[in-house]
N, CA and C atoms as an extended XYZ file, in Angstrom:
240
Properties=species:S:1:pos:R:3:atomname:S:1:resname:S:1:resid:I:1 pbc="F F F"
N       107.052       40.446      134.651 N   UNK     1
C       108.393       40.942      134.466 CA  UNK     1
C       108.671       41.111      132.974 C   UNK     1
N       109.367       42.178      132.593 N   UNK     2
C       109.511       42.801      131.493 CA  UNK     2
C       111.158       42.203      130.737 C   UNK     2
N       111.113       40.818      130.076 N   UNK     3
C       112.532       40.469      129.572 CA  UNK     3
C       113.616       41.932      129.110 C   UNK     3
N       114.994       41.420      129.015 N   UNK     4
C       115.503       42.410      128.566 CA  UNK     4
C       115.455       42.252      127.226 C   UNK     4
N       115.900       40.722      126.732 N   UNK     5
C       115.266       40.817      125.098 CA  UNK     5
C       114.440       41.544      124.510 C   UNK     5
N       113.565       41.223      125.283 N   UNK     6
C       112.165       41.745      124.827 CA  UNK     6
C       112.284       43.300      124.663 C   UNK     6
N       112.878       44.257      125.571 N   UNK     7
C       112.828       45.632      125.241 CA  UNK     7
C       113.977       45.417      124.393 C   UNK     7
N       115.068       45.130      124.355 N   UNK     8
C       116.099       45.361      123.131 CA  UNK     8
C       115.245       45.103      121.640 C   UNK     8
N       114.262       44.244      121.288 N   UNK     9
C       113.714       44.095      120.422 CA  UNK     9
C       112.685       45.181      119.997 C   UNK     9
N       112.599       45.792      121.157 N   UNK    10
C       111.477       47.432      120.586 CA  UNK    10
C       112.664       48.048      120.002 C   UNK    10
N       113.755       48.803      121.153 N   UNK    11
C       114.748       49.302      120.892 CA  UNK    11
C       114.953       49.411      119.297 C   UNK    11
N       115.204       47.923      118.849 N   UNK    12
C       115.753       47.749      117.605 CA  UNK    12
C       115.151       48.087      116.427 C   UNK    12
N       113.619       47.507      116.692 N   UNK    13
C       112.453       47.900      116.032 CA  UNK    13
C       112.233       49.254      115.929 C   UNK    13
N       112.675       50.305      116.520 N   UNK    14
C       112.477       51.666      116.759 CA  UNK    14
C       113.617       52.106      116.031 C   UNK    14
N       115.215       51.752      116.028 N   UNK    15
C       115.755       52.262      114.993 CA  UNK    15
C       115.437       52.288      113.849 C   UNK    15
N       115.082       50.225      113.196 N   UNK    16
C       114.618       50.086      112.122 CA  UNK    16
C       113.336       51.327      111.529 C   UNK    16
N       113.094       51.774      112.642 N   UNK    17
C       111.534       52.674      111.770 CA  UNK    17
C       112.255       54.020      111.516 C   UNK    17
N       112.872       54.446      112.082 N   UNK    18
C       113.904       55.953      112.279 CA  UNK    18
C       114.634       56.007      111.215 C   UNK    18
N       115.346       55.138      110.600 N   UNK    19
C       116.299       54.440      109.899 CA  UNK    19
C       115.386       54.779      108.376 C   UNK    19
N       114.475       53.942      108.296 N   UNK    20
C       113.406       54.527      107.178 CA  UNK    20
C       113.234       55.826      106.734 C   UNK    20
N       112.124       55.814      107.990 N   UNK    21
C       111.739       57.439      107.840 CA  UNK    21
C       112.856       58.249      107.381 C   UNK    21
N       114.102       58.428      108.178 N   UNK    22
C       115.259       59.471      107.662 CA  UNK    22
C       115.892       59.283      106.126 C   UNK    22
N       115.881       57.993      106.224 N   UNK    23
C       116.595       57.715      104.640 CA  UNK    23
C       115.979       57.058      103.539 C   UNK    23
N       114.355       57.251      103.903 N   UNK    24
C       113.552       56.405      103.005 CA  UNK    24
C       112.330       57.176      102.993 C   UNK    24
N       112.053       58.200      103.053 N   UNK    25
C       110.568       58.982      103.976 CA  UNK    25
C       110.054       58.303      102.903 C   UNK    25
N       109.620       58.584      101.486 N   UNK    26
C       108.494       58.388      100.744 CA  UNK    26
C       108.090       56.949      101.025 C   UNK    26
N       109.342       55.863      100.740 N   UNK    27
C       108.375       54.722      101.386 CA  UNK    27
C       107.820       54.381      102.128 C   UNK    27
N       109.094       54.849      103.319 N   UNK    28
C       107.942       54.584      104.772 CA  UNK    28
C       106.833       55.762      104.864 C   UNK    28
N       106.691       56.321      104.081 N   UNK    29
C       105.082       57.472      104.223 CA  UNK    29
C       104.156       56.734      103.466 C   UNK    29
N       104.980       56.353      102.698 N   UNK    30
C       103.524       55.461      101.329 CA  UNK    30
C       103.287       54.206      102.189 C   UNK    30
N       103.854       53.483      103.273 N   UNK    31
C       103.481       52.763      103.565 CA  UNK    31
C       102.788       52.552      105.112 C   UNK    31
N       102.888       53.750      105.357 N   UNK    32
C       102.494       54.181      107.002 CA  UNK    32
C       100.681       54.955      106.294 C   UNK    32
N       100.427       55.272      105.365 N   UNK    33
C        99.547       55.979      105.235 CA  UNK    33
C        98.521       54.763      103.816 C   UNK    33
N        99.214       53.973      103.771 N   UNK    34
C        98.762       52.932      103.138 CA  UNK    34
C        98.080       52.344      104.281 C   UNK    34
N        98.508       51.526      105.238 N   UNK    35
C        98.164       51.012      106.361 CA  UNK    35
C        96.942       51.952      106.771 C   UNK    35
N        97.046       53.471      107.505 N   UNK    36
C        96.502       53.991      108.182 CA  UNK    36
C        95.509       55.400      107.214 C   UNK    36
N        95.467       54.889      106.412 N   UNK    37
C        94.621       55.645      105.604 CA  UNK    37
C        93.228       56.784      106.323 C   UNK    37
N        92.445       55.540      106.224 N   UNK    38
C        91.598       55.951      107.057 CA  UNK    38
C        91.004       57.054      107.985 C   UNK    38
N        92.381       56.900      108.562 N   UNK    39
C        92.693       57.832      109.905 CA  UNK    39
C        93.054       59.161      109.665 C   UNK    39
N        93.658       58.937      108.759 N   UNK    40
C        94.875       60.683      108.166 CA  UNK    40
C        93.527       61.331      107.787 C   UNK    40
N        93.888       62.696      108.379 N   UNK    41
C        93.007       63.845      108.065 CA  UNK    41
C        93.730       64.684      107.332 C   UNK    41
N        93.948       64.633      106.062 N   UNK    42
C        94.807       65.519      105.311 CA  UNK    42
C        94.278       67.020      105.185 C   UNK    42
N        93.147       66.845      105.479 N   UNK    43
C        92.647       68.819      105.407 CA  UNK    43
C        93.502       69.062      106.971 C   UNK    43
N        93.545       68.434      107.785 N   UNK    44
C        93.964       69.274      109.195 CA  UNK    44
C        95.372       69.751      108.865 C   UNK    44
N        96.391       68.572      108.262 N   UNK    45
C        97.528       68.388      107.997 CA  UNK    45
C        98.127       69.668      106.917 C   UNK    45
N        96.862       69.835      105.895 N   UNK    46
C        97.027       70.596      104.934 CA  UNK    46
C        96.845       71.847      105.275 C   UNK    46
N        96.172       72.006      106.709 N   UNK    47
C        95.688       73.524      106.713 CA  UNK    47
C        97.212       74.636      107.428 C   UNK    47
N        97.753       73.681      107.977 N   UNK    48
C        99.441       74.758      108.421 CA  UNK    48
C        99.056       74.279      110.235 C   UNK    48
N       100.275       74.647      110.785 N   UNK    49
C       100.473       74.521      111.786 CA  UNK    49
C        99.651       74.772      112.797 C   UNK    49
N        98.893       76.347      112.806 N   UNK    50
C        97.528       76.780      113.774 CA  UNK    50
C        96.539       75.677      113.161 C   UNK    50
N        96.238       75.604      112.211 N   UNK    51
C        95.144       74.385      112.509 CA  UNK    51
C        95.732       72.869      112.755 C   UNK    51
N        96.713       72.454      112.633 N   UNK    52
C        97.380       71.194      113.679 CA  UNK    52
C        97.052       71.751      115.290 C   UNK    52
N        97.865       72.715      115.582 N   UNK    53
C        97.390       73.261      117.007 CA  UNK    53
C        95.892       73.426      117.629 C   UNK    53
N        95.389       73.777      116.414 N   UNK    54
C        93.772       73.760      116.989 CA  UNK    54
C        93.222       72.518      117.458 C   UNK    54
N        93.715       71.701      116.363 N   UNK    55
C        93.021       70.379      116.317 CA  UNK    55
C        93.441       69.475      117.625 C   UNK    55
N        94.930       69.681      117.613 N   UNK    56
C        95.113       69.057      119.089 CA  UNK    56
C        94.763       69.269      120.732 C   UNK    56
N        94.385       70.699      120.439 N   UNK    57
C        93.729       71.394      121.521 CA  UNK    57
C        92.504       70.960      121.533 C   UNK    57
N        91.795       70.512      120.246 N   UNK    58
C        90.092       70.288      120.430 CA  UNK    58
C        90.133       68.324      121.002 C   UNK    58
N        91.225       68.045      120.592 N   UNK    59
C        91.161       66.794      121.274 CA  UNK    59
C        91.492       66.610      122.574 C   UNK    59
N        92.881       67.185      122.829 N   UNK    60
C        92.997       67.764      124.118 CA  UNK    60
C        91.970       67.629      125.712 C   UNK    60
N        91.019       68.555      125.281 N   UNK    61
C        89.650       68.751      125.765 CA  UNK    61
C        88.715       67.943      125.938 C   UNK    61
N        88.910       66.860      124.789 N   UNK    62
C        88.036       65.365      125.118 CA  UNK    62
C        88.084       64.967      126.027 C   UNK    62
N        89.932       64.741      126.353 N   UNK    63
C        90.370       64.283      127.487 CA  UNK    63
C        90.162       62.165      126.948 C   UNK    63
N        89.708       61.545      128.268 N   UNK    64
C        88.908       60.389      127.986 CA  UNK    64
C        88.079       60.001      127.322 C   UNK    64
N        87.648       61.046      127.111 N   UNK    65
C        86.075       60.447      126.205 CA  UNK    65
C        86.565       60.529      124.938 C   UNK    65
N        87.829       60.896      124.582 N   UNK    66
C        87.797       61.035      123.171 CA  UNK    66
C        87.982       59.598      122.289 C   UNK    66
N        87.347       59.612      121.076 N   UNK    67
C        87.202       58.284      120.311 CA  UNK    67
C        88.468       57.676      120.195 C   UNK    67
N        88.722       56.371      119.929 N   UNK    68
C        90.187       55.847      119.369 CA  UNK    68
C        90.347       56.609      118.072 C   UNK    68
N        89.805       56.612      117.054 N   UNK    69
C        90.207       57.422      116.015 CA  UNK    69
C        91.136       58.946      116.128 C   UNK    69
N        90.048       59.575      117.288 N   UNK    70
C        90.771       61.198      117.656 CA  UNK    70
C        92.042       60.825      118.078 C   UNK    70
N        92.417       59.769      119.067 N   UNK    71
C        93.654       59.539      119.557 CA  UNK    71
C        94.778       59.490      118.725 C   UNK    71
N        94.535       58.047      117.799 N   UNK    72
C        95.740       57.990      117.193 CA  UNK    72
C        95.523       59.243      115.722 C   UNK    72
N        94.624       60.142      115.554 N   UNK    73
C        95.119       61.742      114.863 CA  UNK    73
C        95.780       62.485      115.952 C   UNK    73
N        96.017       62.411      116.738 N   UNK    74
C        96.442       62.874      118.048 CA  UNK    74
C        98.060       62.494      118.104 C   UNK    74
N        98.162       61.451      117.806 N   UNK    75
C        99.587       60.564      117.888 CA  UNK    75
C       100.329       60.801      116.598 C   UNK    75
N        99.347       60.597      115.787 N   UNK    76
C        99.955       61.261      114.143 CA  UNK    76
C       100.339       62.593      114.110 C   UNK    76
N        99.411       63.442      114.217 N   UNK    77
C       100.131       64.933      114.399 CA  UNK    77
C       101.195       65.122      115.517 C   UNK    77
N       101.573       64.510      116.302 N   UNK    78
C       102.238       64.460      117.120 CA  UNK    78
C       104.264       64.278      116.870 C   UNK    78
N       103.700       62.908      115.553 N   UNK    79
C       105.066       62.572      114.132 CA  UNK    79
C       105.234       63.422      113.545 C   UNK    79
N       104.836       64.329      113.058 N   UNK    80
C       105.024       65.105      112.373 CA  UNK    80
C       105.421       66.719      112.721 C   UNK    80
């Protein structure tokens, strides 16, 4: 069973991040891409919208098999 606390505490946690992002982007970007470095594909990001679209279509297509990495670029382009 799923407390109600417990979801009010995402809830809240989810403004707190909204709250950032809208009135804070550079930090919360310097610090979302600090964390997740790694992961960010800045050529996909950099190339314009058809290649975001491409890219999500080529993951798309993985379906299941696709790596955890493809996913959360998947979830990232998704923020943006």
């Amino acid at each position: 069973m799923f407390p109600k606390a417990h979801a009010v505490a995402y809830v809240m946690m989810a403004f707190r991040i909204a709250y950032f992002k809208v009135y804070y982007p550079r930090e919360f970007y310097a610090s979302f891409f600090s964390i997740r470095a790694e992961d960010f594909e800045a050529e996909t990001m950099l190339g314009g919208i058809d290649n975001i679209s491409g890219r999500i279509q080529e993951i798309n297509r993985m379906g299941f098999k696709a790596p955890q990495k493809e996913k959360l670029n998947y979830q990232e382009s998704l923020l943006f």
